[in-house]
N, CA and C of each residue as an Amber inpcrd file, in Angstrom:
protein
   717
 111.0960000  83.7750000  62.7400000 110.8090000  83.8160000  64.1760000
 109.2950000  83.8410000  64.3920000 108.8840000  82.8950000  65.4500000
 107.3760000  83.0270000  65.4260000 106.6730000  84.4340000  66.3760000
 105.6070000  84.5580000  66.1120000 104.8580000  85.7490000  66.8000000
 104.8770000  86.1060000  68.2260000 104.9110000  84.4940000  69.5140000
 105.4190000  84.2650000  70.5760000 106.4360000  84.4770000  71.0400000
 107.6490000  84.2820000  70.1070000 108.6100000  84.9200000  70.3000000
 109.4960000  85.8750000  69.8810000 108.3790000  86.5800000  68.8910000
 108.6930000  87.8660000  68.8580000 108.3030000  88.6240000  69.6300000
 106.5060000  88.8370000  70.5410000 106.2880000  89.6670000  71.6530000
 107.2880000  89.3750000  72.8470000 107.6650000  88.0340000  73.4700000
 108.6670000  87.7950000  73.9600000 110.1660000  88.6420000  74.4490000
 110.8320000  88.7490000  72.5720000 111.4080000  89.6600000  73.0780000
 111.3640000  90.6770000  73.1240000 110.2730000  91.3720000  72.6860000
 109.8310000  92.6230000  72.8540000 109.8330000  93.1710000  74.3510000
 108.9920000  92.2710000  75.3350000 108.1590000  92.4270000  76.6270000
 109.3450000  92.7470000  77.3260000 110.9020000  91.3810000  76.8930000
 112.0630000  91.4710000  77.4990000 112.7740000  92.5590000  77.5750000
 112.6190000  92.9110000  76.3560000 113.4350000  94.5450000  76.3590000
 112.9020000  95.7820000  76.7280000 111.0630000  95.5280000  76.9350000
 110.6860000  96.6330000  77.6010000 111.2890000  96.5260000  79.2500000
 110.8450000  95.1770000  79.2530000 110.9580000  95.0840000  81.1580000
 112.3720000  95.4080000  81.1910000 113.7030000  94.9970000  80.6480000
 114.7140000  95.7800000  80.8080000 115.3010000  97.3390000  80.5390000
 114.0950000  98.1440000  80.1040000 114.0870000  99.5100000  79.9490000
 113.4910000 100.1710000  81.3430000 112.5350000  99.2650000  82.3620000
 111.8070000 100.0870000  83.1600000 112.5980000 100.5160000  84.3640000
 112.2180000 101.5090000  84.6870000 113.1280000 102.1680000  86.0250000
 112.7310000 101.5420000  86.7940000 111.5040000 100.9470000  86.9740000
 110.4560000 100.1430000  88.1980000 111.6140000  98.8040000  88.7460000
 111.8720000  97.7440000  87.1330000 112.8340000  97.3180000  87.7730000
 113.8890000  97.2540000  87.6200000 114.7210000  98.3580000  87.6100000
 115.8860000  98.2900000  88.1670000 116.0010000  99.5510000  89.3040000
 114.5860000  99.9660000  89.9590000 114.6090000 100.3720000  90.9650000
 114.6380000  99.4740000  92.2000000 113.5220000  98.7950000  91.6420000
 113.1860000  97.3200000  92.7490000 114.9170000  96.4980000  93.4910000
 115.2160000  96.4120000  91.8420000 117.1830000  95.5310000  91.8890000
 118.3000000  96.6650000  93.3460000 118.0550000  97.9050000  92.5130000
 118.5010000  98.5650000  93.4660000 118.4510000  98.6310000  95.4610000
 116.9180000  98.6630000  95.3700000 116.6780000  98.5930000  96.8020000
 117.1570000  97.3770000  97.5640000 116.9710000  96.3270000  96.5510000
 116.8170000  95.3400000  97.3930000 117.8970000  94.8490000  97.6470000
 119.1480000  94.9640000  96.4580000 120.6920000  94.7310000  96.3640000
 121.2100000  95.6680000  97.8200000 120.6650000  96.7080000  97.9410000
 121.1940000  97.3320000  98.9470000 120.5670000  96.7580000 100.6150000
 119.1330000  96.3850000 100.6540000 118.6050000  95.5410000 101.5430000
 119.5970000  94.1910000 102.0930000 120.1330000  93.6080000 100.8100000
 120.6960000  92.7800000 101.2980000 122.2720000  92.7030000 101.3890000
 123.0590000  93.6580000 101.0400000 124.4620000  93.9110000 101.5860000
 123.7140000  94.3650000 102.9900000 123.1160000  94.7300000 103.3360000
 122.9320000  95.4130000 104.4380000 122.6260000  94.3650000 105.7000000
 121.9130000  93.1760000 105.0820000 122.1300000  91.6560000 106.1860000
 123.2980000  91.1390000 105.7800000 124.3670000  91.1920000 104.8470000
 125.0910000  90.5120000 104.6240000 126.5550000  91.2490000 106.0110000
 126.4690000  92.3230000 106.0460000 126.8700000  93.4350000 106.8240000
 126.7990000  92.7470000 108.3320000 125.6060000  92.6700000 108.9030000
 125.0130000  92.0860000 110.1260000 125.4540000  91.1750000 110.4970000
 124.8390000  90.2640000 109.1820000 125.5870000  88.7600000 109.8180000
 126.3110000  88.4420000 110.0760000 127.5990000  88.8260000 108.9610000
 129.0430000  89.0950000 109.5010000 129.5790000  89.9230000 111.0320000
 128.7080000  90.6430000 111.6070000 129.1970000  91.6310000 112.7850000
 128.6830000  91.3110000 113.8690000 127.5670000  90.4800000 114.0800000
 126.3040000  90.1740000 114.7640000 126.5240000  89.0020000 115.1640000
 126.9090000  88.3770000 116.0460000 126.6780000  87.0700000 116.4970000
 125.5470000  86.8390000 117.6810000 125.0360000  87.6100000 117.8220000
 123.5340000  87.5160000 118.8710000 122.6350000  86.3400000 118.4100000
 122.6920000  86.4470000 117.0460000 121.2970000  85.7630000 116.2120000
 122.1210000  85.0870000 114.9060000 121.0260000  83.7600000 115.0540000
 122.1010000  83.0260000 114.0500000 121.8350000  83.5630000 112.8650000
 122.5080000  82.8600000 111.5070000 122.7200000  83.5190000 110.8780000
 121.0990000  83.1840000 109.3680000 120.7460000  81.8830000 109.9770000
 119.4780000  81.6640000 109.5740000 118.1720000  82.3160000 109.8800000
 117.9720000  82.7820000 110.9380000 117.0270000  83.7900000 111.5350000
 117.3630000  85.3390000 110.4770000 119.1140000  85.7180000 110.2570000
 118.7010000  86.7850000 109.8790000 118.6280000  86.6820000 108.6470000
 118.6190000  85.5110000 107.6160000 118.6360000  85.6030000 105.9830000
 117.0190000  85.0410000 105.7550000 115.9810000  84.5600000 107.3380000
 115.0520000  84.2630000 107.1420000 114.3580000  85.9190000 107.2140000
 114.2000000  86.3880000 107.8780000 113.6000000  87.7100000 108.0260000
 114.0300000  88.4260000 106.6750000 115.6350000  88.1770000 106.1870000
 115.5810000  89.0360000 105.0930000 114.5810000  88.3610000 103.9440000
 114.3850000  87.3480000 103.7060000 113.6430000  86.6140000 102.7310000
 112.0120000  86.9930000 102.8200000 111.4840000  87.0320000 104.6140000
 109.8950000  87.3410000 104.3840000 109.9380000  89.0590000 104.1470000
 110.8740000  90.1270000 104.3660000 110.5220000  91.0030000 104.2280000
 110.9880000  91.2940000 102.3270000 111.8760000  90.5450000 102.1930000
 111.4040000  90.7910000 100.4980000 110.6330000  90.1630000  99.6100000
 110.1820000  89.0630000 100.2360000 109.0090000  88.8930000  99.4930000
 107.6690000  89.5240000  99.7310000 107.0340000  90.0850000 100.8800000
 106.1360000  90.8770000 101.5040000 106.5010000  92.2620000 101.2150000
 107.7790000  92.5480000 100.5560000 108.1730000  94.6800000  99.8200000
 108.0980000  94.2250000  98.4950000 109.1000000  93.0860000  98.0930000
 109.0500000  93.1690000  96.7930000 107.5980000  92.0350000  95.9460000
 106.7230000  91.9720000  97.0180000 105.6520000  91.6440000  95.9110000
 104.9630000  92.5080000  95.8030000 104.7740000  93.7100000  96.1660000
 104.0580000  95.0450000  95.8490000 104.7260000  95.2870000  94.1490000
 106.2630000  95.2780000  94.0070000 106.6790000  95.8620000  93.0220000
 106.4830000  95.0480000  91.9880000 106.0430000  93.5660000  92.1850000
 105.8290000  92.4080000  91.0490000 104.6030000  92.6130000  90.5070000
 103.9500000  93.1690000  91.5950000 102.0530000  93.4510000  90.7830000
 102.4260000  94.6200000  89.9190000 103.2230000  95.6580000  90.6370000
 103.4080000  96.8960000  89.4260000 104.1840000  96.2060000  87.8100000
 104.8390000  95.5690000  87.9590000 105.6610000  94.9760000  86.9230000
 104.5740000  94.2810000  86.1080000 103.8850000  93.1500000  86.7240000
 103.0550000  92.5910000  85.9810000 101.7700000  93.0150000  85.2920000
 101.2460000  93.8440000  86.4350000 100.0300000  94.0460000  85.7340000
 100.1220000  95.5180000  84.9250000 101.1030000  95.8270000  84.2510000
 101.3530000  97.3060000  83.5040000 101.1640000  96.3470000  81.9020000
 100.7060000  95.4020000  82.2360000 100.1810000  94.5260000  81.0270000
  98.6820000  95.2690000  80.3290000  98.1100000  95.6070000  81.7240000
  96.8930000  95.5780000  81.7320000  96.6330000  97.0750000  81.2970000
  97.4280000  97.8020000  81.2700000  97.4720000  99.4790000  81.5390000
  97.4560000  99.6520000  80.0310000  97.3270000  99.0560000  79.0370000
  97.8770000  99.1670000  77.4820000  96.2110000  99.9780000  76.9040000
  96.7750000 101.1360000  76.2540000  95.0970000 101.6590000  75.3750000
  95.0070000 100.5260000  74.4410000  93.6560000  99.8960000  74.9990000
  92.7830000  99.0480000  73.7970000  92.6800000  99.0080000  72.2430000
  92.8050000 100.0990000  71.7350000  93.2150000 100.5590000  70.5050000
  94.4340000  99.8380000  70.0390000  95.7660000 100.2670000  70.7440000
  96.7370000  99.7990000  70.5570000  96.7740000  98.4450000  70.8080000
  97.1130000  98.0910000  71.9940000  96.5960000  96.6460000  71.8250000
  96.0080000  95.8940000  70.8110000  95.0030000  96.4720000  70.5890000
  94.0030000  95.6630000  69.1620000  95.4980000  95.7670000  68.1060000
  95.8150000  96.8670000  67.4790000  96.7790000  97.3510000  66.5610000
  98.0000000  95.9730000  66.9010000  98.2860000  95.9090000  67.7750000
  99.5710000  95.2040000  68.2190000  99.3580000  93.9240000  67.5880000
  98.4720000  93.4500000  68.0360000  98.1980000  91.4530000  67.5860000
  97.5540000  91.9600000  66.5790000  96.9920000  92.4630000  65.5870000
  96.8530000  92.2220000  64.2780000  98.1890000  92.5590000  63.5740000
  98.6000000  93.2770000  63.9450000 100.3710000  93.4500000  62.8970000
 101.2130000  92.4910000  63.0880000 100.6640000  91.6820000  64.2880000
 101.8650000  90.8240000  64.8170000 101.0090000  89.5600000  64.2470000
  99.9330000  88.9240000  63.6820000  99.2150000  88.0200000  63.7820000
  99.5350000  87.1580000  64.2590000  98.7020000  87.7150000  65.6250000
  98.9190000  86.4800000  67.0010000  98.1110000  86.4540000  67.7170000
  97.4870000  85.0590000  68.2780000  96.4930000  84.9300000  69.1190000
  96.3700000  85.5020000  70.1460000  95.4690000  85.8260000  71.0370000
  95.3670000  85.9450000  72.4580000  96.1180000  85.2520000  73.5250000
  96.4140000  83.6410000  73.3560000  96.7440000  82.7730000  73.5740000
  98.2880000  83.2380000  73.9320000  98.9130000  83.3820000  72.3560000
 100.2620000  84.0940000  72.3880000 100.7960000  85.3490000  73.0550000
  99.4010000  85.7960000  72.8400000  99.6620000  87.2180000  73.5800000
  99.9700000  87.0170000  75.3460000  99.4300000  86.5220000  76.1060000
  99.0190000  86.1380000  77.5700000  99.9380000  85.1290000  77.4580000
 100.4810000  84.0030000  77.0110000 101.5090000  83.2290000  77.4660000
 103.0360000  84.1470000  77.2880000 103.0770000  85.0560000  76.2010000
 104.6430000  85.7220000  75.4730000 104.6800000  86.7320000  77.4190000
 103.0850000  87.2120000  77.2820000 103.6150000  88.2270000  78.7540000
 103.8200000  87.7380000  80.0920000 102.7590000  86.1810000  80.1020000
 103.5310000  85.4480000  81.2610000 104.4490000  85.4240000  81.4480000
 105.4830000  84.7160000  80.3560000 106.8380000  84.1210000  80.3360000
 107.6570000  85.2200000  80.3850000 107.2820000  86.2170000  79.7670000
 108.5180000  87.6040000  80.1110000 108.1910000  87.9130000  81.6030000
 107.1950000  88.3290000  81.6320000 106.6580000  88.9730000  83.2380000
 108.1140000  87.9190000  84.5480000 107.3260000  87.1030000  84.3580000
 108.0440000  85.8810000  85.1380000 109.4690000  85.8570000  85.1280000
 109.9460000  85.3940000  83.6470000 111.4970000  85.4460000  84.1740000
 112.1670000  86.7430000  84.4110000 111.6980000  88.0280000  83.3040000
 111.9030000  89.4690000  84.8010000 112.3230000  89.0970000  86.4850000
 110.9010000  89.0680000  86.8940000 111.2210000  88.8020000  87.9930000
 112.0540000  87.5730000  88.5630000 111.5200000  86.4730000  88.3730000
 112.7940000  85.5420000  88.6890000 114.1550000  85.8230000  88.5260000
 114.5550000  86.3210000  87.5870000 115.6170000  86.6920000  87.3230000
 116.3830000  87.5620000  88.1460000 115.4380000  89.0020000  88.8270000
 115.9810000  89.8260000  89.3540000 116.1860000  89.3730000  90.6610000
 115.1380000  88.2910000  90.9400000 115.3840000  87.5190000  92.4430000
 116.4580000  86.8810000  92.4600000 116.5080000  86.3780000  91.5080000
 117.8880000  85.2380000  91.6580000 119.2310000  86.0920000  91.7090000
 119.3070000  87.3890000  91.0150000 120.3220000  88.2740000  90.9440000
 120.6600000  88.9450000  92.6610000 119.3490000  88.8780000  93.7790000
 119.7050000  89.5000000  94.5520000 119.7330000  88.3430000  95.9800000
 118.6150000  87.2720000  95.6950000 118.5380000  86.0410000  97.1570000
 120.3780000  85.0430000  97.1140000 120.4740000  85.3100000  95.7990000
 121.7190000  84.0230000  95.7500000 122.6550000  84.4150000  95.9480000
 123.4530000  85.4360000  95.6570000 124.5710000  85.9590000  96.0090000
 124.3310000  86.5340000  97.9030000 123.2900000  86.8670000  98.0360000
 122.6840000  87.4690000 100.0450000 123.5330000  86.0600000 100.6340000
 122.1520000  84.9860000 100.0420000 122.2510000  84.1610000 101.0830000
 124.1460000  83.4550000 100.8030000 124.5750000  82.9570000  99.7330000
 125.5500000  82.2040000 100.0290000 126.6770000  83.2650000 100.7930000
 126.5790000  84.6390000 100.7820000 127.4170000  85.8660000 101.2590000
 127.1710000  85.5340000 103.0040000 126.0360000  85.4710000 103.1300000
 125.6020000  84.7850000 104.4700000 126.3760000  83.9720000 104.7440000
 126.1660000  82.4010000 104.2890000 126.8480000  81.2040000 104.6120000
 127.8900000  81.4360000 105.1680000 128.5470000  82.1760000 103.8340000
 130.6420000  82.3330000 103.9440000 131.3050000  83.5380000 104.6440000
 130.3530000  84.3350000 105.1330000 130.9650000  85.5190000 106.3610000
 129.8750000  85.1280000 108.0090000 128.5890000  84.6180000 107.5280000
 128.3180000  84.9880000 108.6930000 128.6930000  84.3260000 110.4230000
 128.2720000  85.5480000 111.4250000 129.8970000  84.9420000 112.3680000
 128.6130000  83.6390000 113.0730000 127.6370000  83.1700000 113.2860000
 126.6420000  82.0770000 113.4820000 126.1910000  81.2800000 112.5250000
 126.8330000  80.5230000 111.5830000 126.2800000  80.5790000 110.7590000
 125.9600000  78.8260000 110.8290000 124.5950000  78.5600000 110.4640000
 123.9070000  77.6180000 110.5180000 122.7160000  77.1490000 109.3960000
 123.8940000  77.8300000 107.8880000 122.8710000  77.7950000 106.9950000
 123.6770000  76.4000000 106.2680000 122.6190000  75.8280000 105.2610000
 122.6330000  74.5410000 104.2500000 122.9220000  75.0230000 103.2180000
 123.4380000  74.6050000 102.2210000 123.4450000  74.9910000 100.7050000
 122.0170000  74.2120000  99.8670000 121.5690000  73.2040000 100.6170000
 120.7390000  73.1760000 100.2490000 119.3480000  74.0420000 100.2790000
 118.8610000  73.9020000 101.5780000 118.2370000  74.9330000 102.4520000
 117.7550000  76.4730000 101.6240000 119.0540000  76.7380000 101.6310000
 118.9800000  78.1240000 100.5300000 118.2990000  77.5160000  99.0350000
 118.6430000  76.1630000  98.4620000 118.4400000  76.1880000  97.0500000
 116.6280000  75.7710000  97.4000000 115.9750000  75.4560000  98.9080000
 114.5700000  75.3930000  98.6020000 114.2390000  76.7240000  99.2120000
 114.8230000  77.2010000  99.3570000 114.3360000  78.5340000  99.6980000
 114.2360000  79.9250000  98.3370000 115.0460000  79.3130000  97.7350000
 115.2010000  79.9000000  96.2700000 114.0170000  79.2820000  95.4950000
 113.6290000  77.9590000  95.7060000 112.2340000  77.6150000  95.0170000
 111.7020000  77.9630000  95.3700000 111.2730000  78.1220000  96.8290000
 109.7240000  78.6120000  97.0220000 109.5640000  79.9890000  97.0360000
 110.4040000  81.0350000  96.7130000 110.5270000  82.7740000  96.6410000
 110.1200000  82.4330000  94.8780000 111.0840000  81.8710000  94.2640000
 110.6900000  81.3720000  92.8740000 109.0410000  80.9420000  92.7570000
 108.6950000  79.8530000  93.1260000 107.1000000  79.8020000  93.1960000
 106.2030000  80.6270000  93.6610000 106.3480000  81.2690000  95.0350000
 105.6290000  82.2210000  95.1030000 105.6390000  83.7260000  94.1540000
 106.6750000  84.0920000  93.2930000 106.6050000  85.0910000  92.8920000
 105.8100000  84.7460000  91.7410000 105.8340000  83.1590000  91.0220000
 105.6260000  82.9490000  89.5490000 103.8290000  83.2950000  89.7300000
 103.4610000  82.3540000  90.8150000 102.2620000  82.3860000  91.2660000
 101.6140000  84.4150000  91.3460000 102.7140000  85.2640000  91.5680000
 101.9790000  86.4130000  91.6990000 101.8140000  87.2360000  90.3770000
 103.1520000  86.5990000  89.7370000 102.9420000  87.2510000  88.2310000
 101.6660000  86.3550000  87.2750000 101.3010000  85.4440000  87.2600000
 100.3210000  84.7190000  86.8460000  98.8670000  85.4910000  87.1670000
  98.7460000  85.6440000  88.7130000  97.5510000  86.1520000  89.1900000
  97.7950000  87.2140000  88.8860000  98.6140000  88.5500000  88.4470000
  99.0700000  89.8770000  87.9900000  98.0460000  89.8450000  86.2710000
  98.8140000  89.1740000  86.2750000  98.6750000  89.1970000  84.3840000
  96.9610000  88.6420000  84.0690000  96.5110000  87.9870000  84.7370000
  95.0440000  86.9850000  84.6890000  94.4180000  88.6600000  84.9060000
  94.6390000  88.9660000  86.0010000  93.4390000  90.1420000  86.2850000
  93.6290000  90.9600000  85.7620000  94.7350000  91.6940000  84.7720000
  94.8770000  92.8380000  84.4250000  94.4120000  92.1070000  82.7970000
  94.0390000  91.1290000  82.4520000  93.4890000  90.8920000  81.5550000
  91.9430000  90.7480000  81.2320000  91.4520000  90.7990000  82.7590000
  89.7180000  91.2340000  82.9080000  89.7460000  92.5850000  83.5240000
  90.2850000  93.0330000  84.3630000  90.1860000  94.5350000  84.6120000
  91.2270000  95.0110000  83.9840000  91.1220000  95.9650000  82.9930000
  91.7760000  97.1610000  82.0230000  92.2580000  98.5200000  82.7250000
  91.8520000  98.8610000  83.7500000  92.0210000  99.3770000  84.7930000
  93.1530000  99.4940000  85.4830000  94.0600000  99.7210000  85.8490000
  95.3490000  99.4100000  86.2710000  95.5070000  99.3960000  87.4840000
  95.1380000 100.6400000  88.1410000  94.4540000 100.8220000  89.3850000
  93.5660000 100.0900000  89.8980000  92.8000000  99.4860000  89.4240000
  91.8890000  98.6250000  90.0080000  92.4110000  97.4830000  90.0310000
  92.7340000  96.6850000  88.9790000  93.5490000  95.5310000  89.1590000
  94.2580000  95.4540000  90.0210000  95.4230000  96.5600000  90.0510000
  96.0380000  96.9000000  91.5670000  95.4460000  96.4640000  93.1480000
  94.3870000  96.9650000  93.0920000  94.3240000  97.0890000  94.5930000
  93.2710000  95.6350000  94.5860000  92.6740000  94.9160000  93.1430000
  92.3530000  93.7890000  93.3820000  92.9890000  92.6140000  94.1700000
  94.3980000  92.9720000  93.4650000  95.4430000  91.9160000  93.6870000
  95.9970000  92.1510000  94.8970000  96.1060000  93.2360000  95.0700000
  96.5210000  93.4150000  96.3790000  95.6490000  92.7520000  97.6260000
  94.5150000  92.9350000  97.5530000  94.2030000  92.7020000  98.6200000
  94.2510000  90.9780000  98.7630000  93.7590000  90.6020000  97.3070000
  93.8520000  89.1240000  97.1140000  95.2220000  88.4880000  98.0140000
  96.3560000  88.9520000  97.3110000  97.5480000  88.6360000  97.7800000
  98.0310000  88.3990000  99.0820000  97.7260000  89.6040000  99.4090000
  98.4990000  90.0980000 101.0860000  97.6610000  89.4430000 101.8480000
  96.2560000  89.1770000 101.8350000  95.5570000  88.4480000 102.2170000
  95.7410000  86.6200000 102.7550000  96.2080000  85.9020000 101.4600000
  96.8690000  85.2390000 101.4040000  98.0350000  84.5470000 101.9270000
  98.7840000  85.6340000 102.1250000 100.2160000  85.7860000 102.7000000
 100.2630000  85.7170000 104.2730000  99.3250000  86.4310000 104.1550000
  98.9290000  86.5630000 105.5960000  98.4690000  84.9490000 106.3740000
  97.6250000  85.0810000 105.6120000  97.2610000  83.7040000 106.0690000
  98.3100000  82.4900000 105.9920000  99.5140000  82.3720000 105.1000000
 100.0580000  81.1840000 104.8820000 101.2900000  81.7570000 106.1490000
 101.3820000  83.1570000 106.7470000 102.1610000  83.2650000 107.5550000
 101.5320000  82.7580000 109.0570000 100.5940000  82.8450000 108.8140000
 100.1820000  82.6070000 110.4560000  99.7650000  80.8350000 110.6140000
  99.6750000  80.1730000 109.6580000  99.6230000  78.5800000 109.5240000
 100.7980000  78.3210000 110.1530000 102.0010000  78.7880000 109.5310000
 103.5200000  78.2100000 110.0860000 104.0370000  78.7160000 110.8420000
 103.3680000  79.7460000 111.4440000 103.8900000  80.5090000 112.6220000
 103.7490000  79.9640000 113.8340000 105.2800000  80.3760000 114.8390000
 104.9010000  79.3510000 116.1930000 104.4580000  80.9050000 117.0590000
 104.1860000  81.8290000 116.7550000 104.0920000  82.9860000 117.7710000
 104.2390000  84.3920000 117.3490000 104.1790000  85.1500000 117.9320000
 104.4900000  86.7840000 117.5830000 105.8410000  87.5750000 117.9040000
 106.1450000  86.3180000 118.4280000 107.8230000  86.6720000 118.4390000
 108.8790000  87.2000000 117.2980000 109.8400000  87.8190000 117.3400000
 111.0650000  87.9200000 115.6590000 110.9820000  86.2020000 115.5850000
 111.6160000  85.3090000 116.5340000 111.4190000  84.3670000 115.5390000
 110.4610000  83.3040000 114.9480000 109.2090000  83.4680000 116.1590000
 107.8130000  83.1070000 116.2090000 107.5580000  83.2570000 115.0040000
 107.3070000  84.5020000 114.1660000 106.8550000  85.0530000 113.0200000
 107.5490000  84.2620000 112.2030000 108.5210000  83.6870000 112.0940000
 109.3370000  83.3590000 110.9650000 109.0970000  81.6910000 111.1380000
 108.8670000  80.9200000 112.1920000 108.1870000  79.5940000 112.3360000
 109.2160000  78.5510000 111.8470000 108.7110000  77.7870000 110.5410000
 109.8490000  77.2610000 110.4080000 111.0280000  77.2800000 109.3070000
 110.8850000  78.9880000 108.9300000 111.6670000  78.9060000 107.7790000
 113.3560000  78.6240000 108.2780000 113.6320000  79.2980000 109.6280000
 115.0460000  78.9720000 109.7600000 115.4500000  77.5900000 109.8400000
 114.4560000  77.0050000 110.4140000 114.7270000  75.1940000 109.8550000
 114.5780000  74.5780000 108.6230000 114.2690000  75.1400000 107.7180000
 114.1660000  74.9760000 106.3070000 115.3210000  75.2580000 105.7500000
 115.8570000  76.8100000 105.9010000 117.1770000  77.4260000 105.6840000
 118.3920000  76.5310000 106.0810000 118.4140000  75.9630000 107.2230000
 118.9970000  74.3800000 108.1120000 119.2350000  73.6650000 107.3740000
 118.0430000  73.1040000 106.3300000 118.7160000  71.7080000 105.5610000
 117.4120000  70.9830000 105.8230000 116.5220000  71.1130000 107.2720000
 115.4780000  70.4040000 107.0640000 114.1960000  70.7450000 106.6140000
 113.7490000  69.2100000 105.7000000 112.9740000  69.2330000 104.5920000
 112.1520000  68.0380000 105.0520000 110.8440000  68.4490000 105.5450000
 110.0090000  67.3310000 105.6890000 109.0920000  67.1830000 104.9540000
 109.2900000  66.1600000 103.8600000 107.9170000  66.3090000 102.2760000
 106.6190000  66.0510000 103.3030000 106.2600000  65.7050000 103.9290000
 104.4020000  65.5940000 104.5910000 104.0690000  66.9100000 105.1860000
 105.1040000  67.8650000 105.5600000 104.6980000  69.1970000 105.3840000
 104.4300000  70.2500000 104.8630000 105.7490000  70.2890000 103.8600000
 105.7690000  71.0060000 102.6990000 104.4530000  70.0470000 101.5020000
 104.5040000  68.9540000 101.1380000 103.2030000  68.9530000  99.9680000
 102.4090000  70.0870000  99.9480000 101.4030000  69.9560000 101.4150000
 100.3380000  70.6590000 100.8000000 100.3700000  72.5150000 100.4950000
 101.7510000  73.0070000 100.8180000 101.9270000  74.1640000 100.2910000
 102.7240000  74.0720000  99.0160000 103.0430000  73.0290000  98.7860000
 103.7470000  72.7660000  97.2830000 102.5010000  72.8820000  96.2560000
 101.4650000  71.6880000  96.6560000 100.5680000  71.7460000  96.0050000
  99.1050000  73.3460000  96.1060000  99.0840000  73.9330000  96.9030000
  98.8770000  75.1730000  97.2780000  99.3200000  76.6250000  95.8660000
 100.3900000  75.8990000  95.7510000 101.4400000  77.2230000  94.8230000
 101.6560000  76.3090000  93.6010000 101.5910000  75.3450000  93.4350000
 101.1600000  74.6590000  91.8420000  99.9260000  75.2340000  91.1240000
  99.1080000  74.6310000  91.8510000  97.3450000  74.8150000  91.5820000
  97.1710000  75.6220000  90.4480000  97.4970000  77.3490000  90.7650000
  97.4890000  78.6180000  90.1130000  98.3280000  78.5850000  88.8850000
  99.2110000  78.0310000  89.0920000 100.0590000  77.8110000  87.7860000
  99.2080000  77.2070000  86.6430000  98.7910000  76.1600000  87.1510000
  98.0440000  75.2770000  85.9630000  97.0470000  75.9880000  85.4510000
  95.6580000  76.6660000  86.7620000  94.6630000  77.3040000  86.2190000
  94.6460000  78.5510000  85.7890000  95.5010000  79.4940000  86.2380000
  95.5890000  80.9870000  85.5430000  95.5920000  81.0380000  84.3370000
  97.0570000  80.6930000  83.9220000  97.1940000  80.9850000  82.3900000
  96.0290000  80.2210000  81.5340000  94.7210000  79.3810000  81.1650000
  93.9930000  79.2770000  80.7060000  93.0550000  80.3970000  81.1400000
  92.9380000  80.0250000  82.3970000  91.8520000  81.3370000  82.9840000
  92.0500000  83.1980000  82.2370000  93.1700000  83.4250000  82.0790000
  93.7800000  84.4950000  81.2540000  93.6260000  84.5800000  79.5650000
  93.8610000  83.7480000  79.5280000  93.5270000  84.1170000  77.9800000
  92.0880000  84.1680000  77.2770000  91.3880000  83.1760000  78.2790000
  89.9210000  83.0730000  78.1620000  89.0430000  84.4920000  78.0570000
  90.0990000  84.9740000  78.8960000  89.0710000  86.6030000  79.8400000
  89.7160000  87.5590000  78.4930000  91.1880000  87.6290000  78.2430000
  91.2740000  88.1970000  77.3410000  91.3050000  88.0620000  76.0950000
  90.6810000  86.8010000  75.9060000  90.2700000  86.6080000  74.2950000
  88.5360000  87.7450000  74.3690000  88.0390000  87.5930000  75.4780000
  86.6070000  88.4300000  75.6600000  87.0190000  89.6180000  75.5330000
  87.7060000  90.4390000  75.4550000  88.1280000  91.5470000  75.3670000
  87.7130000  92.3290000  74.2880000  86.9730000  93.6170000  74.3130000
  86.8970000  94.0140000  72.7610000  88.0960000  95.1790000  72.6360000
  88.3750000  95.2100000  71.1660000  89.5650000  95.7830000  71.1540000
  89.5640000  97.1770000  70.1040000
């Protein structure tokens, strides 16, 4: 077995030991029986408005818990660390891609465990219901891209700041910042559904590629440049 995928499954079986996430699984499993609940009882509001609100408020709660997940990369005593990749003889390289790829499908994983079963629970009880099967499957990409994009930028900085806390509130502000901003581009207003713009038409089925590109290409970008940018910073590392 090579060194990549031996930290690999290492990272896997830590991240499946942490209370963090299967605290995160918890909340959010319960977040979303809890629209699944609504939608079914609720016919005020369709049923896309309410699996859209459930989608920006877990990605805006649960990307707080993705920086904790990811960047506990960064939290490691230097010592050890050093100790780790010489017993393991493995590059830096290996090191920062084995914790990408765990970091990442962690989370993807736990998303997919809690958006896919919400939303199609949606579809098939709710009493308005005006959702796509497709709709949901780009809505599952872009919760998917945006999270990959946060574990990338997680793991990059906790590989120049050692700091955990600091990395923390780096990313944070980086992030939410961000978010912020890509919410108020597509926003038609300050309204419940103002705020949400055009995800319930997305959720719908409609997909207009001359809109979506340039946030496709937006949430690519980082993919490509982090993980070099990461290993670079933590090959500088003294150990």
């Amino acid at each position: 077995m090579t060194p990549f995928m031996i930290l690999l499954e290492e990272d896997l079986a830590a991240m499946m030991r942490s209370w963090t996430v299967w605290m995160w699984l918890a909340i959010s499993g319960a977040g979303g029986l809890a629209g699944v609940v609504f939608a079914a009882t609720f016919d005020q509001e369709s049923t896309s408005f309410i699996l859209g609100w459930f989608l920006l408020l877990y990605v805006a709660l649960g990307s707080f818990m993705v920086m904790i997940i990811s960047s506990a990369s960064g939290g490691i005593d230097p010592r050890t660390l050093g100790d780790s990749i010489i017993s393991h003889g493995v590059t830096p390289a290996q090191f920062v891609l084995s914790l990408l790829t765990a970091r990442a499908l962690t989370v993807l994983g736990m998303s997919l465990l809690v958006i896919t079963p919400v939303a199609f629970a949606m579809m098939g009880g709710g009493l308005s219901n005006d959702l796509a099967s497709s709709g949901i499957l780009i809505a599952l990409m872009y919760t998917g891209l945006l999270f990959t994009v946060l574990v990338f930028l997680s793991v990059t900085f906790s590989a120049v700041v050692t700091n955990t806390p600091g990395s923390l509130a780096m990313i944070y502000i980086l992030w939410y910042t961000a978010i912020t901003m890509l919410l108020t581009i597509q926003a038609d207003g300050f309204s419940p559904s103002g705020v949400l713009g055009r995800i319930p038409a997305l959720l719908q089925g409609e997909f207009e590629w001359s809109l979506h590109f340039p946030f496709l290409v937006a949430l690519f970008f980082p993919l490509v440049v982090l993980p070099p940018l990461g290993i670079r910073m933590f090959g500088q590392r003294d150990f």
